[in-house]
N, C-alpha and C positions, 0 to 999 in steps of 0.2 A: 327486616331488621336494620338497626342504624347500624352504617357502617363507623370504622373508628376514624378518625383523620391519617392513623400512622397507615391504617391498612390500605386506603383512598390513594394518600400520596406514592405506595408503593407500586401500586395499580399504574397510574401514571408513567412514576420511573420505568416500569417495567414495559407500559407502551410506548414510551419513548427509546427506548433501547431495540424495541422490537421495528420501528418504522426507520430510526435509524440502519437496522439490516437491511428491510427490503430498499432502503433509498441507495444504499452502498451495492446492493446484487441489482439494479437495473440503472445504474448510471452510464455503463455503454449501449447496451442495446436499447434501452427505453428511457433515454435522459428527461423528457418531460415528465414518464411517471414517474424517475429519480428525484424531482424536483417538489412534484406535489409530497412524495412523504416526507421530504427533509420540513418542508413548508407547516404539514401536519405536527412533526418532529417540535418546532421553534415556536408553534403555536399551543401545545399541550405543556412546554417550558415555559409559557410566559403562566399558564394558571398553575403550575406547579410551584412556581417561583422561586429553586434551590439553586444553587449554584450545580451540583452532578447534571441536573435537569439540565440548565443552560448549556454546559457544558459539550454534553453530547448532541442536541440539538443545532447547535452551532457549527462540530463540526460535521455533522450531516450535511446539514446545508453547504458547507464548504466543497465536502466531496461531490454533490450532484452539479457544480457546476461543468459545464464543457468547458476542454483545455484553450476555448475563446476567450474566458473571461478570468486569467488571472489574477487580476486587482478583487476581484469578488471574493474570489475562495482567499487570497490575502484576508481580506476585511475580516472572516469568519475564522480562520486558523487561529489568526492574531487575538478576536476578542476570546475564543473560548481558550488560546495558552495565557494569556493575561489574569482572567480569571481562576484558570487550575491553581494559578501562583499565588494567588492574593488568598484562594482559599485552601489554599495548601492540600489540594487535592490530587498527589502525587501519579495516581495510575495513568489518567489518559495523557501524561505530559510526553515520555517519548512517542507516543503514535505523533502527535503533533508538529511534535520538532521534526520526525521523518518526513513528515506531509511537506511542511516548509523549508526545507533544504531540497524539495524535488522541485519547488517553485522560485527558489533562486538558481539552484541548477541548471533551470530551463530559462534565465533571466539570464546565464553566462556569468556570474557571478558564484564561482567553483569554490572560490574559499569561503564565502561565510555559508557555503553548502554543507563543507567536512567540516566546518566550526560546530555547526548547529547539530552533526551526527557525530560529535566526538561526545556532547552533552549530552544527546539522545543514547547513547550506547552507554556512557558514564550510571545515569540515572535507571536503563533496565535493565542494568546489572542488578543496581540493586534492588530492583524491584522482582529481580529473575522472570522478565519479560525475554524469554528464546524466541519470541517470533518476532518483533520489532527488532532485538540481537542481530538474528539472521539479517533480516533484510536491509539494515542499516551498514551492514557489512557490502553485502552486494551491489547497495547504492555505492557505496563509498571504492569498491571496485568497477562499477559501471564510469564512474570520474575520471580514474587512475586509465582505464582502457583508451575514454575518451583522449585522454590527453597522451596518448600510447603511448604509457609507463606501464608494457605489458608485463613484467616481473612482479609488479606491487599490488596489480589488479588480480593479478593469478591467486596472489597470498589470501586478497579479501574473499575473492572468488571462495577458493578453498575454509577457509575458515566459516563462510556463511554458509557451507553445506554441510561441514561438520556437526555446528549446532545443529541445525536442522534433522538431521538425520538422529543425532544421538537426543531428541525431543520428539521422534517420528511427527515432524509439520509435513507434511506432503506439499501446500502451498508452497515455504519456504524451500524445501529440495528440490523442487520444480525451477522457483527462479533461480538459485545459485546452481544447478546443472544450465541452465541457457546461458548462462555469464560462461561457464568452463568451457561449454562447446563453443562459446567463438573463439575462446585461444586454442584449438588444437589447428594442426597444420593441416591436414588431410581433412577433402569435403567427405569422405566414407565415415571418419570417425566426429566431427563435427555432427554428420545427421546422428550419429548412433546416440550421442548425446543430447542431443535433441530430441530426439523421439521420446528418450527416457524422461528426459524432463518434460514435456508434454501427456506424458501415461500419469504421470503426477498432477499438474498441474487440470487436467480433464475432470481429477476426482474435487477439484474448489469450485463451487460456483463464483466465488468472489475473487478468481483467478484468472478472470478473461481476459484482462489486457495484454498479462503477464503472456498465458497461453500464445494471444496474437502473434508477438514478438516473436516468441520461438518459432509457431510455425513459418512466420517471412524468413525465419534467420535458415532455417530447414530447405524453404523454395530453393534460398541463393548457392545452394549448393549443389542443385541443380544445373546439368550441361544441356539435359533434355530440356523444352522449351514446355511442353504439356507437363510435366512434372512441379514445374517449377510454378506456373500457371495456377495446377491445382491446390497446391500448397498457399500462395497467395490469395486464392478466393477462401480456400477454410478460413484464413486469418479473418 
């Protein structure tokens, strides 16, 4: 039977969306095979020829870059937020603006970081984006730590678990419990925290980095040296 062109092109969107998954769940442990699906991703967008298509394609590829190549995943954030705008295709704009405020963040460049996530939090309001919510908060408290203004960080901290919890994300109450467990005082309750936000973050496959962090942040509370050891190699 002929197929329609509407049903063709949905096929597509729908494999591009789907190769975008698997290139996001294997960009740490198997970043080459991260790379070939963003590739298949940006290649099934050029026959598709929409802008959604492009869009998500683009930033697939972004994300399968290793945190080596900067200017790359730049190049791809940039053309796929460029394009949401032009064609007013509101959804994937806060993931975007999160993604790049992580990449001036790590450029040392902290204000147009919370610039870029004050937009990003503005816009998934309204779009009642609670998980980009969340974690734009926790960025924005990971800043405020960095720059140890621990009272401000605590606030985001806290606010980015609140959504999360009253949205049950399990991702998101994973990373905003590893944000709280580094401001407590005591390494007992620090691990308790930790753990908790690790029993969370265990259930995301697309959680692993996040996961990492917590378990190194878990080791360092360690006095024991095999304790600390073990926790370090799970990361």
């Amino acid at each position: 039977p002929t197929i329609s062109n509407d049903s063709y092109d949905k096929r597509l969107l729908d494999s591009i969306k789907k190769l975008d998954s698997l290139s996001f769940a294997n960009r740490l442990t198997h970043n080459f095979i991260s790379q070939l699906y963003a590739d298949k991703a940006v290649k099934l967008a050029k026959s598709l020829n929409s802008s959604e298509g492009y869009i998500i394609a683009w930033s697939a590829k972004a994300k399968s870059f290793p945190k080596s190549l900067p200017d790359s995943e730049y190049l791809y954030l940039t053309k796929a937020l460029n394009l949401a705008g032009k064609a007013n295709i509101l959804i994937p704009i806060p993931s975007l603006l999160s993604n790049l405020s992580l990449l001036y963040y790590s450029a040392n460049n902290s204000q147009k970081a919370m610039l870029l996530l004050d937009s990003c939090i503005l816009l998934a309001k309204k779009l009642k984006n609670y998980q980009v919510i969340s974690l734009a908060y926790n960025q924005l408290g990971n800043i405020h730590y960095d720059a140890l203004d621990s009272a401000v960080a605590q606030r985001f901290y806290d606010s980015a678990y609140k959504i999360a919890q009253k949205h049950l994300l399990f991702r998101e109450s994973g990373v905003a419990l590893g944000g709280l467990a580094k401001m407590e005082k005591t390494p007992k309750k620090q691990r308790e925290l930790g753990k908790e936000a690790a029993s969370y973050l265990q259930k995301c496959i697309s959680a692993q980095d996040a996961l990492a962090g917590v378990l190194i942040n878990i080791g360092y509370t360690f006095t024991n040296q095999d304790s600390s050891i073990s926790y370090n190699l799970a990361a």
